[in-house]
C-alpha positions as CSV (number, residue, x, y, z in Angstrom):
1,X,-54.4,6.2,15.9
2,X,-53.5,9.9,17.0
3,X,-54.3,12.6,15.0
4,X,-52.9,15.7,16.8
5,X,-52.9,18.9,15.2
6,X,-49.3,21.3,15.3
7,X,-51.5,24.4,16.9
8,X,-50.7,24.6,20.8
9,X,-54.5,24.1,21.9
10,X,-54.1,20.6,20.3
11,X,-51.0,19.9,21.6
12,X,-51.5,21.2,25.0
13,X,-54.8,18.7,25.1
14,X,-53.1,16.2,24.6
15,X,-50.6,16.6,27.6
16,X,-53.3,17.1,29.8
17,X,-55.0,13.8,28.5
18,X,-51.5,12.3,29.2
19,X,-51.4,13.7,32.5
20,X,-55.0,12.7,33.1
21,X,-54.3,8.8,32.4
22,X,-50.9,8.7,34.1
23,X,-53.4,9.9,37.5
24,X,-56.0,7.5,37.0
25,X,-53.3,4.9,36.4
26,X,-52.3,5.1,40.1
27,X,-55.9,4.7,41.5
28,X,-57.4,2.2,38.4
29,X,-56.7,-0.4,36.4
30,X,-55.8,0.4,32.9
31,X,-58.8,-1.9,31.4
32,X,-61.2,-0.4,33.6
33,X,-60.3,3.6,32.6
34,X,-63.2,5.0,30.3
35,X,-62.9,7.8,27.9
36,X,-65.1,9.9,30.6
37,X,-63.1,9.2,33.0
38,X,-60.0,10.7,31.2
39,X,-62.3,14.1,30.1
40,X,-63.3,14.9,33.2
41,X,-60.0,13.7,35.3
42,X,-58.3,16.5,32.6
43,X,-61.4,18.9,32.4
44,X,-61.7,18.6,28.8
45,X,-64.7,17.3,26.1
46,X,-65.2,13.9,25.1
47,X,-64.8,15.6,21.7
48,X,-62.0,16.9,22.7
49,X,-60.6,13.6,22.9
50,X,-62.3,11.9,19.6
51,X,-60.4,15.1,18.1
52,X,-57.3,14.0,19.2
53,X,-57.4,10.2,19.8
54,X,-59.7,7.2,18.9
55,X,-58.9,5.0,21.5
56,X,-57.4,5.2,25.2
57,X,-54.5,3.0,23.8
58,X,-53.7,6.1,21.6
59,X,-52.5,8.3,24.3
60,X,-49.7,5.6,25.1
61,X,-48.8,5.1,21.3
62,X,-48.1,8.9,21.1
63,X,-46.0,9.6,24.4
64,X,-44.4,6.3,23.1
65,X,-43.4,7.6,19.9
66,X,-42.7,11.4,21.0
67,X,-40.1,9.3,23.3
68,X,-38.6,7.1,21.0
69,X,-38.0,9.8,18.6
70,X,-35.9,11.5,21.1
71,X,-33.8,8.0,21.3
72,X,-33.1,7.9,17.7
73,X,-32.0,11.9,18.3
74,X,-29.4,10.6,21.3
75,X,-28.4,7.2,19.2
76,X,-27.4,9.9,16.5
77,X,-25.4,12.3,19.1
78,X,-23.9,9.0,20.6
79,X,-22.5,7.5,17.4
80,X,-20.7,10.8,16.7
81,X,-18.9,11.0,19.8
82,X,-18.5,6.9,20.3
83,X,-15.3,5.8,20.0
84,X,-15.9,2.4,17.3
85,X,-15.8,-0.3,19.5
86,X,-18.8,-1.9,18.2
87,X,-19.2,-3.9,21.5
88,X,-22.7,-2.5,23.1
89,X,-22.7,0.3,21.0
90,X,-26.8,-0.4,20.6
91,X,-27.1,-1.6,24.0
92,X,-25.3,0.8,25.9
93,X,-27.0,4.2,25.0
94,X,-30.2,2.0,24.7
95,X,-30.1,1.5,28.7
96,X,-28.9,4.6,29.3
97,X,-31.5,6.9,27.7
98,X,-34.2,4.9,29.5
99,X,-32.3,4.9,33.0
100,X,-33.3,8.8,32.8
101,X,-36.8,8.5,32.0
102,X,-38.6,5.3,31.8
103,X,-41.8,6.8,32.8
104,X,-43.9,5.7,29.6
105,X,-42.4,1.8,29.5
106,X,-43.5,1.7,33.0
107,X,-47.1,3.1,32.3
108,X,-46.9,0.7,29.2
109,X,-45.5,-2.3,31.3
110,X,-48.4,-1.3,34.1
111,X,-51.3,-1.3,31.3
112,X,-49.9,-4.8,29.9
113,X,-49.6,-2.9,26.4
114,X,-46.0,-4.4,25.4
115,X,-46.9,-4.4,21.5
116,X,-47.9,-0.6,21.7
117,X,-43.8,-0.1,22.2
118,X,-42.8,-3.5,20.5
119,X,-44.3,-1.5,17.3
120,X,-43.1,2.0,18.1
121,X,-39.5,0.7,18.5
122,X,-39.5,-1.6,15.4
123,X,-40.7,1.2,13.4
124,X,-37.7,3.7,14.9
125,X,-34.9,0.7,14.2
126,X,-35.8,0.6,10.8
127,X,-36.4,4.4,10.1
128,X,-32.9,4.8,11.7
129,X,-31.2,1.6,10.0
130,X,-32.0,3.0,6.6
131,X,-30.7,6.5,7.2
132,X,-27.7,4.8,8.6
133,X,-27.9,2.2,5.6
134,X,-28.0,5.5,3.2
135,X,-25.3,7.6,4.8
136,X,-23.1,4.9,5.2
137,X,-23.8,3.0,2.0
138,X,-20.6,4.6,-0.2
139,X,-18.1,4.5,3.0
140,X,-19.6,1.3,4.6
141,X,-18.4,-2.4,3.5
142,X,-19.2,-4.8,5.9
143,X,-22.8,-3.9,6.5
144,X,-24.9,-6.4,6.5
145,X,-27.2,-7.0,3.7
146,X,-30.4,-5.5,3.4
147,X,-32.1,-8.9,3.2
148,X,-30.6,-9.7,6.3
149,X,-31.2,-6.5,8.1
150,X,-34.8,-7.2,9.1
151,X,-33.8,-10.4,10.4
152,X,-31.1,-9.0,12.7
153,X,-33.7,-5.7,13.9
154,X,-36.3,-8.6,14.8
155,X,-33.4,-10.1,17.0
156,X,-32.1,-6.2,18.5
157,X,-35.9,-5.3,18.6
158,X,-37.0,-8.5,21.0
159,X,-33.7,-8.9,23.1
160,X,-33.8,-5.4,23.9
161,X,-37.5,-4.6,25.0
162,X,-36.7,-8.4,27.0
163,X,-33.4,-6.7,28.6
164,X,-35.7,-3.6,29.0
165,X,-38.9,-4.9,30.3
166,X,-37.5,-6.8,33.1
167,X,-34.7,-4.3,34.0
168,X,-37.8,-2.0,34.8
169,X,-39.5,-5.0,36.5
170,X,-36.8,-4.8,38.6
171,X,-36.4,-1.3,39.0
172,X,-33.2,-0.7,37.2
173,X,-31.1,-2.4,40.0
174,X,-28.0,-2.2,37.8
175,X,-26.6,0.6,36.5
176,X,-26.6,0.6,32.8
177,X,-22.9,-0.3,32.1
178,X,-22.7,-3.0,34.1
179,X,-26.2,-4.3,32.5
180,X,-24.7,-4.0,29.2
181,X,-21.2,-5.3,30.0
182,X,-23.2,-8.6,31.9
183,X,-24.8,-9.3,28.6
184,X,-21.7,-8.5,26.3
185,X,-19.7,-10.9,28.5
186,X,-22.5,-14.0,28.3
187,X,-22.8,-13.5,24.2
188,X,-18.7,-13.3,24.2
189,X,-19.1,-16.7,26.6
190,X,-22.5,-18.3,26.2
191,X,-22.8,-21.2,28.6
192,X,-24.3,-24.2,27.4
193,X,-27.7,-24.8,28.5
194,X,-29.5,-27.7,27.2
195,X,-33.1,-26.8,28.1
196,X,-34.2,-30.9,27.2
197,X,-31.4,-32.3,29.6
């Protein structure tokens, strides 16, 4: 876990930790990167560290978080302005706030960490369904039930760090609206694959 205080010192550690792993990522392997390695690649304590972080992991989880927080801010500014066509209206500003800056699922990808996202981005679904589910619950009639709801976030939560991961495999060699209008088109027409035949 990350424990990082609000006063800039903390703060300002913390980036320079960030910084320091990102550098070692490009010489080492992720497994192989000590603590030790991270104080002295950002000239900082040990402690300073253990005051921050408990684990290497840690400094991951909270870029991870700090970035998925700012794509529940641009889901919100999107569903003002989005005209209701409810076709890719998740998928669409999904891809596209990561076709900016997909720096921390790459490091993520790199260090073989999926789950430290897959749990950072089931946690900001759910946070931002039920604030959806409570602004929209006197206007809204055809949402789907709340038993249902964790059932249909597992599904949007897998399929789209799937779509993700290997969009950044592949160095985002589509552009996000022809991505999201590939896969719009193959759920409108699935073709039939029989896996067994």
């Amino acid at each position: 876990m990350y424990h990082i205080k609000s006063d800039k010192r903390s703060v300002r550690s913390s980036e320079w930790f960030f910084e320091a792993l990102e550098a070692l990522m490009l010489e080492t392997e992720y497994s192989k990167i000590k603590v030790i390695d991270l104080a002295d690649k950002a000239k900082l304590g040990r402690t300073t560290f253990y005051r921050n972080f408990d684990t290497i992991d840690d400094i991951l989880r909270m870029k991870c978080d700090e970035k998925l927080l700012g794509l529940k801010n641009y889901f919100m500014e999107y569903y003002k302005e989005a005209v209701l066509d409810t076709q890719g209206l998740f998928l669409k500003p999904f891809l596209n706030y990561w076709y900016v800056d997909s720096n921390i699922v790459e490091l993520i990808i790199k260090a073989d960490k999926i789950d430290i996202f897959q749990v950072s981005f089931t946690n900001m679904v759910n946070e931002y369904r039920d604030l959806i589910t409570t602004r929209n619950s006197d206007t809204t009639t055809n949402m789907v039930p709340l038993k249902n709801a964790n059932y249909i976030n597992k599904i949007r939560v897998a399929v789209s760090i799937s779509i993700l991961t290997e969009w950044i495999k592949n160095n985002k060699d589509v552009s996000p609206e022809e991505l999201s209008e590939i896969l719009i088109s193959r759920l409108k027409n699935p073709i039939n694959l029989d896996i067994f035949s």
